[in-house]
N, C-alpha and C positions, 0 to 999 in steps of 0.2 A: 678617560682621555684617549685610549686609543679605538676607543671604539668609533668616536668622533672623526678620528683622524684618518680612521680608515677607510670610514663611510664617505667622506670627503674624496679620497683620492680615488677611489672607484667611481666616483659621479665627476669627477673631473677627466678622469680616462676615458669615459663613458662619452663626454662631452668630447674630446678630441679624437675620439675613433668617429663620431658623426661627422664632424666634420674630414676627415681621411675619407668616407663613403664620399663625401659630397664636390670633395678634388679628387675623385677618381686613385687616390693612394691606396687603397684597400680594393680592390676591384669586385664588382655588382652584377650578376644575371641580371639580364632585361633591367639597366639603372633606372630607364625611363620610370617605368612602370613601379619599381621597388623602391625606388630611393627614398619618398616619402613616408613609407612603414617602415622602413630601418630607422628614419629619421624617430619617429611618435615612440618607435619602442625603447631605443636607447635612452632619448631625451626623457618621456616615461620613469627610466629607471631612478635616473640622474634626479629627476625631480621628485621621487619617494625618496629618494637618500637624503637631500638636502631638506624635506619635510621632517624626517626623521629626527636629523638633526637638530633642525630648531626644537622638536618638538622635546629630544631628550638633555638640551641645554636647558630650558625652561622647567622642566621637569624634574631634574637629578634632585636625588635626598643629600648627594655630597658636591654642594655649588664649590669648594674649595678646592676644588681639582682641578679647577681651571683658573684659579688666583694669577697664577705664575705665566699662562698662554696669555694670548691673544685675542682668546674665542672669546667672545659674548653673544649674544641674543643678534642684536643689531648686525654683526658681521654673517654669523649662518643664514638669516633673514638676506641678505644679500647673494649671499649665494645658492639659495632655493630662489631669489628671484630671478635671476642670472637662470638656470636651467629651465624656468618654468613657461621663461619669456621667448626661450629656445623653441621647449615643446610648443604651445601655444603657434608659433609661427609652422610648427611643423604639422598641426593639423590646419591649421589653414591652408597651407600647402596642398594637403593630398585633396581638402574638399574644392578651391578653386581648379587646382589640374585635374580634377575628376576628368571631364570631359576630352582635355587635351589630350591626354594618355592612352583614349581610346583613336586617338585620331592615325589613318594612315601611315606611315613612312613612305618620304620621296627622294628621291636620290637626285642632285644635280651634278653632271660632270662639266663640270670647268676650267678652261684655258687658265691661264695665267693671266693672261690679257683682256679676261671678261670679266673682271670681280677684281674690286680694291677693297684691302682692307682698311680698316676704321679703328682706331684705337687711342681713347686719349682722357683725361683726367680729370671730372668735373668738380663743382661743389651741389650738381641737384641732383634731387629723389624725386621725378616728377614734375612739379612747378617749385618744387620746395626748396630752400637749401638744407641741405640735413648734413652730410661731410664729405672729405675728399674720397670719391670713390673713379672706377676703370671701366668703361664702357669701351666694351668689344663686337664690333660684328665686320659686316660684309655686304654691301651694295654691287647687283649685278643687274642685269634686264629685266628679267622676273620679278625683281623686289629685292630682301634684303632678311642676311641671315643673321641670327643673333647666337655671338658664342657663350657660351656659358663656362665651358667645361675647357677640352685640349681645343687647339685652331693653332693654323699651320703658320711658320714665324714669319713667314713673306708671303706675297701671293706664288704659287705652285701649282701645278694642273692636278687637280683634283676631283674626287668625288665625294660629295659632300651627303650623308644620309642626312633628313633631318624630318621632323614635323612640324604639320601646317600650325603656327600659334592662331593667326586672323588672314584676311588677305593681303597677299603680298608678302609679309610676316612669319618666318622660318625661325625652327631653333634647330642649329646641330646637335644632332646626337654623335654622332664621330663623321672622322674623314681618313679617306687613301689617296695616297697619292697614285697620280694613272700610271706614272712611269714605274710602281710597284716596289718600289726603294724605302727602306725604313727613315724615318727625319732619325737626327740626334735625340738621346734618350736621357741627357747628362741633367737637365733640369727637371724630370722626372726624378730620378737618381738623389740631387738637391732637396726635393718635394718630402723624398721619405726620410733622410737626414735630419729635415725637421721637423716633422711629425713625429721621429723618435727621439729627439731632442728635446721636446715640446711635452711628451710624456715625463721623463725624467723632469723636468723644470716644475712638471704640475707636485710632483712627490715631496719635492724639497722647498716648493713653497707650503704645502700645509704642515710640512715638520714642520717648517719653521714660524706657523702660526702657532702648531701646539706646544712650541718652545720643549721638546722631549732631550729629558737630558742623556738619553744615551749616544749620545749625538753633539759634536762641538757646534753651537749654535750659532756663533760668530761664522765660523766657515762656513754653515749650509746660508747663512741670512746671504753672507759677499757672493754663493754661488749663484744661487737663485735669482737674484737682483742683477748679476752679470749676465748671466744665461738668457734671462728673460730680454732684456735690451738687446742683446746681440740677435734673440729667438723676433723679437718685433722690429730692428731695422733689416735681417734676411726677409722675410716674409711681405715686409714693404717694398722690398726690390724686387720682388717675385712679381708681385702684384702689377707693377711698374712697368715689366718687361715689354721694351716695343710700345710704349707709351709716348706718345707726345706734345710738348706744351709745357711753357713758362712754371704751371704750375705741379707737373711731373719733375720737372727737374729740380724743383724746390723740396720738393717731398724723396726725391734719390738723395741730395743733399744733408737732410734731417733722417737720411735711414743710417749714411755712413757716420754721420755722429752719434748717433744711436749704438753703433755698431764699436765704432773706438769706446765710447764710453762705457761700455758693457768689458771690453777685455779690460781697459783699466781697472774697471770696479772689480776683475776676477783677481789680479795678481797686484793688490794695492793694499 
């Protein structure tokens, strides 16, 4: 059981330090260029562990170790799907950006007054509807830059590095302000609060799949279920930030119930 349990929590830590690489919370030499092999290697790892695991639930000489968990076949089966589906997107990743990654860096300095930003809340992926996701960028004369990563909370006079996607078609890789003043760092600061939030939440969910009785299981099940609510209406608000539209405000609405409902569940 705890070999399970431990294998689990390392492929899930595993899995939220990738994404930490990928909001810039863990900071990256040359991100452009690297992010995509941080991504294959970690994910990689994540996904021999959750392999593992199915493979030594299905295998134990003593199935009765797990009577009393949670674990079965079907449950670690989901979570080697979960990592794999990760990896999987992360080598597509590096082989589509192949080409991107070699491409130039261009710098635009921009007024305030020459670029509006863009920021608002759809239901498409393409032509498709697939779910409520943040579409962020920036229309200026040249065309139009796409943020991915940090982008500045108002339009500001800046300089924007970024590279060529297509024509017309920019991604930021970062930005300075001309005026050489730092923005506020306090949602950065937020950023890592819950990625080390987000670690703990991952520990005391798989205790409490492996039901370990050195551990009051009632308490860790009310933590983890609180934590986690609270950990997904923050993270929707983050998402959110500077968003506009009927159905942004619907989805801040469903973050702060999320959010009460996560503390009640902590002290109830």
């Amino acid at each position: 059981m705890y070999i399970v349990t431990i294998a689990t929590i390392i492929a899930l830590e595993l899995l939220i330090a990738t994404f930490a690489f990928i909001l810039r919370v863990i900071p990256l030499k040359n991100y452009h260029k690297n992010i995509a092999k941080v991504q294959i290697a970690l994910l990689g790892i994540a996904s021999l562990l959750g392999a593992f695991v199915c493979i030594y639930i299905m295998t134990t000489s003593n199935p009765s170790m797990f009577v009393e968990s949670r674990w079965n076949v079907e449950l670690a089966g989901t979570f080697f799907f979960l990592y794999f589906i990760f990896f999987a997107g992360s080598v597509y990743r590096y082989f589509s950006e192949k080409n991107i990654r070699n491409n130039k860096e261009k710098i635009f300095e921009l007024k305030a007054t020459e670029y509006k930003i863009i920021k608002y809340t759809d239901l498409m992926l393409g032509n498709y509807a697939f779910m409520p996701n943040v579409k962020s960028y920036c229309e200026f004369e040249g065309g139009r830059i796409l943020f991915t990563q940090n982008m500045p909370t108002k339009e500001k006079d800046c300089a924007f590095t970024c590279i060529r996607i297509k024509k017309g078609i920019y991604e930021c890789i970062s930005y300075e302000l001309l005026s050489g003043e730092k923005e506020g760092n306090s949602f950065e600061v937020i950023k890592r609060i819950l990625f080390f939030v987000a670690a703990i939440e991952a520990c005391l969910f798989v205790i409490y799949i492996s039901q370990l009785s050195i551990v009051d299981i009632n308490i860790v099940g009310r933590l983890a279920g609180g934590i986690g609510l609270i950990l997904f209406g923050a993270a929707t608000l983050g998402l959110l930030r500077g968003a506009r539209g009927i159905l942004s405000m619907l989805l801040r609405l469903l973050s702060y119930v999320l959010i009460l409902t996560g503390i009640i569940n902590l002290f109830m």
